[in-house]
N, C-alpha and C positions, 0 to 999 in steps of 0.2 A: 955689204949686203948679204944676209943668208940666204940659203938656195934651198928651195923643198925638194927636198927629193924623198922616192918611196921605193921599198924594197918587194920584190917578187916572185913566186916561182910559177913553173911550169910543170904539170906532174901528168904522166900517163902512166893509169892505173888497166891492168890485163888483167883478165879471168872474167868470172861471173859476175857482172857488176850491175849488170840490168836486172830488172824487176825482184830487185833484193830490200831497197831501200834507200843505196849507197847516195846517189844524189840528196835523198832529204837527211840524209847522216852529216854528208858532206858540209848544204846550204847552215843547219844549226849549229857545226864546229865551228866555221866561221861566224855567224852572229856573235857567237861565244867569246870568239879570241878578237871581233871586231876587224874582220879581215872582209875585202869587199876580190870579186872578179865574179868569173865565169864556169860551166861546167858543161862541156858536150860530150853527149856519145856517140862512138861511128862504130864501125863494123868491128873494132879489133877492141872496143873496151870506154873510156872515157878518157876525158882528158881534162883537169882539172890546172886554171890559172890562178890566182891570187894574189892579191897585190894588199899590202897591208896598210 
């Protein structure tokens, strides 16, 4: 029996990343490369998940 499995990363992105654009850059590369996750910001930057 085959097993699904999916590959992932975890990326924290520092500097200036708020109110630049970077989340809706982010969300279209992924439509793009057909990648699905998450993307939050907290006090130090963002923190982008994806799983393919």
């Amino acid at each position: 029996m085959a097993k699904n499995t999916s590959c992932g990363v975890q990326l924290r992105i520092r500097g200036k990343v708020q109110g630049v654009g970077f989340r809706p850059f982010v969300w279209q590369l992924a439509q793009q490369l057909n990648l699905h996750g998450d993307v939050c910001n907290d006090g130090d930057g963002v923190e982008v998940r994806l799983l393919e």
